[in-house]
Each structure stands twice: as C-alpha cells, then as structure tokens.
C-alpha positions as CSV (number, residue, x, y, z in Angstrom):
1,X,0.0,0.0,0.0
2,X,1.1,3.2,-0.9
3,X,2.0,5.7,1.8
4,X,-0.9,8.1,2.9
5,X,-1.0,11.8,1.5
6,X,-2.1,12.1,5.5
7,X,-2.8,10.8,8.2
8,X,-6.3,12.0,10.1
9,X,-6.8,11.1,13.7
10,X,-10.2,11.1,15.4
11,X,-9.6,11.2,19.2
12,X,-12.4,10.0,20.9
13,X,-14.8,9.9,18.2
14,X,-18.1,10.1,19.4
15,X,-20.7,9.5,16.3
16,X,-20.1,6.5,13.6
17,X,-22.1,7.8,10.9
18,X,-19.3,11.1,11.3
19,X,-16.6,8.4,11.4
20,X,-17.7,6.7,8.4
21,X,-17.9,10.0,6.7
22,X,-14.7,10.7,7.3
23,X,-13.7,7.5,6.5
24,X,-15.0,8.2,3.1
25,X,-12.9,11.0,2.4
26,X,-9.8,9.5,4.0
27,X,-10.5,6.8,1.0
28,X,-10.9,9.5,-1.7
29,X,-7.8,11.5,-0.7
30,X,-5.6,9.0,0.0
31,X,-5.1,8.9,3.7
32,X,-4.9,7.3,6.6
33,X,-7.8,7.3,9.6
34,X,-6.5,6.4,13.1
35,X,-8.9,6.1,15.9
36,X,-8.0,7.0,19.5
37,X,-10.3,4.9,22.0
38,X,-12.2,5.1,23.8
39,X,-14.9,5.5,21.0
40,X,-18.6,6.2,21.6
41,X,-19.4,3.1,19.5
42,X,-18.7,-0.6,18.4
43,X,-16.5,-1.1,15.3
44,X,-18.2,-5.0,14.8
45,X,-19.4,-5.3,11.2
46,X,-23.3,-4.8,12.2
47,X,-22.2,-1.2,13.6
48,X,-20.3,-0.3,10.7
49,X,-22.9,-1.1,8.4
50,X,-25.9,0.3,10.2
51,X,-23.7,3.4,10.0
52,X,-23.3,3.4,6.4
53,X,-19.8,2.4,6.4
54,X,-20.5,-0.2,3.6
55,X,-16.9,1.0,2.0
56,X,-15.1,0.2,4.6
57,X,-12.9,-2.2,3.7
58,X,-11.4,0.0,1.3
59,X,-10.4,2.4,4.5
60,X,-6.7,2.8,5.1
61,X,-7.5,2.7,9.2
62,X,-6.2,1.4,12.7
63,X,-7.5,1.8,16.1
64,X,-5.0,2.4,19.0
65,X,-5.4,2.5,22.4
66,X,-4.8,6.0,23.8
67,X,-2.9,9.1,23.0
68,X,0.8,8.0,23.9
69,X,0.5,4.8,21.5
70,X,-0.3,7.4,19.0
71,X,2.2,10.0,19.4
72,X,4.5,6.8,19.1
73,X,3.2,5.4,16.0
74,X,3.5,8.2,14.3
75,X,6.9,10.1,15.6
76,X,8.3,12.4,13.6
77,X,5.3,13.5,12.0
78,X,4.2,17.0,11.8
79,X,1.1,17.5,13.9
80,X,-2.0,19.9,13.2
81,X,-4.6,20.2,16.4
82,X,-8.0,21.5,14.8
83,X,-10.3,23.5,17.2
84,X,-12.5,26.4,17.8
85,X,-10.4,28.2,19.6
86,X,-7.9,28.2,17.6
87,X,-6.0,31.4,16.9
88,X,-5.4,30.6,13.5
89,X,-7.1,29.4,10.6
90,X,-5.8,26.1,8.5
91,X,-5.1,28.8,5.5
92,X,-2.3,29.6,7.6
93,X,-0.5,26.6,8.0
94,X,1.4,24.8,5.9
95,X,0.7,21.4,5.0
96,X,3.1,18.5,3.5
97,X,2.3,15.3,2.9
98,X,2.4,12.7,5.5
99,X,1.0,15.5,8.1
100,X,-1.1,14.7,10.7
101,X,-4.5,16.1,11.4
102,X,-6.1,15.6,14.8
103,X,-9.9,16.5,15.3
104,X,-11.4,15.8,18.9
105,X,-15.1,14.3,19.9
106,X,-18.1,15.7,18.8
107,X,-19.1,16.8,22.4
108,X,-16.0,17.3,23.8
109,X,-13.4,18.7,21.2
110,X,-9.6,18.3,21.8
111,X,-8.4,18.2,25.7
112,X,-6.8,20.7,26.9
113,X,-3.6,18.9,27.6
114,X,-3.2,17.6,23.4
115,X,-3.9,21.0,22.6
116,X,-0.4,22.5,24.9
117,X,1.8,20.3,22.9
118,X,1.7,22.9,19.9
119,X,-0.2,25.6,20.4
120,X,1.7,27.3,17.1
121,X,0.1,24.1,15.6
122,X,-3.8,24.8,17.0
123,X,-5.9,25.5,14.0
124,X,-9.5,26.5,13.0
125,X,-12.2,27.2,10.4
126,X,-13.9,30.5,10.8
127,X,-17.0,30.3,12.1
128,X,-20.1,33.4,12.8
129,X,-22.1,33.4,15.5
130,X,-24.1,31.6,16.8
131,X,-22.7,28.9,15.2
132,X,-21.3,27.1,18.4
133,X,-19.1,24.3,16.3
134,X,-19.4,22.8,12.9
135,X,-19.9,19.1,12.2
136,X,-17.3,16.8,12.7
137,X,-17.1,15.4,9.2
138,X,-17.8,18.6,7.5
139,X,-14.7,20.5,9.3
140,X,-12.2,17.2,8.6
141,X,-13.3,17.4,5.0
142,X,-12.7,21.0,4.8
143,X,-9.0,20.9,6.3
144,X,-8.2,17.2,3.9
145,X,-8.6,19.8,0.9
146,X,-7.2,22.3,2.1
147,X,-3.9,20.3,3.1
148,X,-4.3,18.6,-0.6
149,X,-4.9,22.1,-2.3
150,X,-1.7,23.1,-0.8
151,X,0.5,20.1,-1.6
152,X,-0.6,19.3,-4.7
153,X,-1.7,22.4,-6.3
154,X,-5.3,21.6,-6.6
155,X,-4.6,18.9,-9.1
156,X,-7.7,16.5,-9.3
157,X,-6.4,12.6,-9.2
158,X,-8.4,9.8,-9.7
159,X,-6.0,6.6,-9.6
C-alpha cells in the first residue's frame, strides 16, 4: 500500500455515521484514519454497516489505544490540532504530505492537555455566530482539501 498523503486522527470519536464519513474521504484522498479509543461506539461489522460504512474495507484505518501509542506510531510526524479556539485558521499553515490532522469528539473537542503540545500548531475554520461548532465530518473534509490544495496544487487525481 502506498503511503498516505495524510494521516487524520479522530480522538475519541463520538458519532459512527461522522466516522464513516470521514472515513469516506480519508478513501478519496488517500489517507490514513486512526482512531483514539475510547470510542462512543462498536466497530463489529453490524455497527459499521448500520452506519453506512458499507466501503469500509477500502479504509486505510487502525484503532490504538490511547494518546501515547499514538504520538508513538506516528513520531516524527508534523502534527496539526484542529479546534475552535484556535487562533489561526488552517489557510495559515502549511501542509506536506504525510501531516497529521487531529480533530477531537463531537461533544468534547480536543483536551486541553493535546492541545499544549503545539499551540503554534492549533488551527480552525472561521465560524459566525451563533454557530457554536461545525460538524465533525464537514470541518475534517474541509482541512483534507485544504492540506491537498496546498501540496498538490489543486490537481484532481483519480487513480
């Protein structure tokens, strides 16, 4: 298997039908989804399917324990932290491949202690009131392009 373009990291992931969205475009772009437990659901085959995750077999994805197994699997990896409270937006950054792009749960975001590793490295999506957040899948899809816009100069690749 080729290596990823990227590598996108759901910590605590809350909501399968968001996961198997994002699955979805992890397939489409060519990246990798890693799962920090513990998740808010079951990945059996019934749960996967009755979230729409029929494709999933073609997702690039692994499930790890906690944070620090992370962190380890992926050392020397560029990290990106994506929250609302971010200070800057992902046009800001930039992206190579092989980054990593960490969204938090649904409910709960990114804790406070992931998001003091690199606080140069917190990014967001604007946002108008009252909007409090924006969905889960719809925010990781948004930064995937973004980071493939930037590296590879908006070409569209189907192969």
């Amino acid at each position: 298997m080729p290596e990823p373009t990227l590598h996108i990291v759901l910590n605590q992931p809350d909501i399968p039908q968001n996961t198997g969205n994002i699955g979805r475009t992890c397939v489409a772009a060519g990246a990798k989804l890693w799962l920090v437990r513990p998740l808010g659901f079951r990945l059996d085959e019934r749960h996967l399917r009755r979230a729409g995750m029929d494709y999933w077999q073609h997702v690039d994805w692994e499930a790890v324990e906690n944070w620090h197994d992370l962190k380890a699997r992926l050392a020397g990896q560029t990290f990106w932290y994506l929250t609302k409270t971010a200070t800057r937006g992902v046009w800001d950054a930039r992206f190579q491949p092989g980054d990593v792009l960490v969204f938090g749960s649904e409910t709960n975001g990114l804790p406070p202690s992931i998001l003091a590793e690199s606080p140069t490295h917190n990014l967001g999506l604007p946002m108008r009131p009252p909007v409090r957040s924006l969905n889960l899948a719809s925010a990781a899809t948004a930064v995937i392009y973004e980071a493939l816009r930037q590296f590879q100069g908006g070409s569209l690749y189907f192969r």
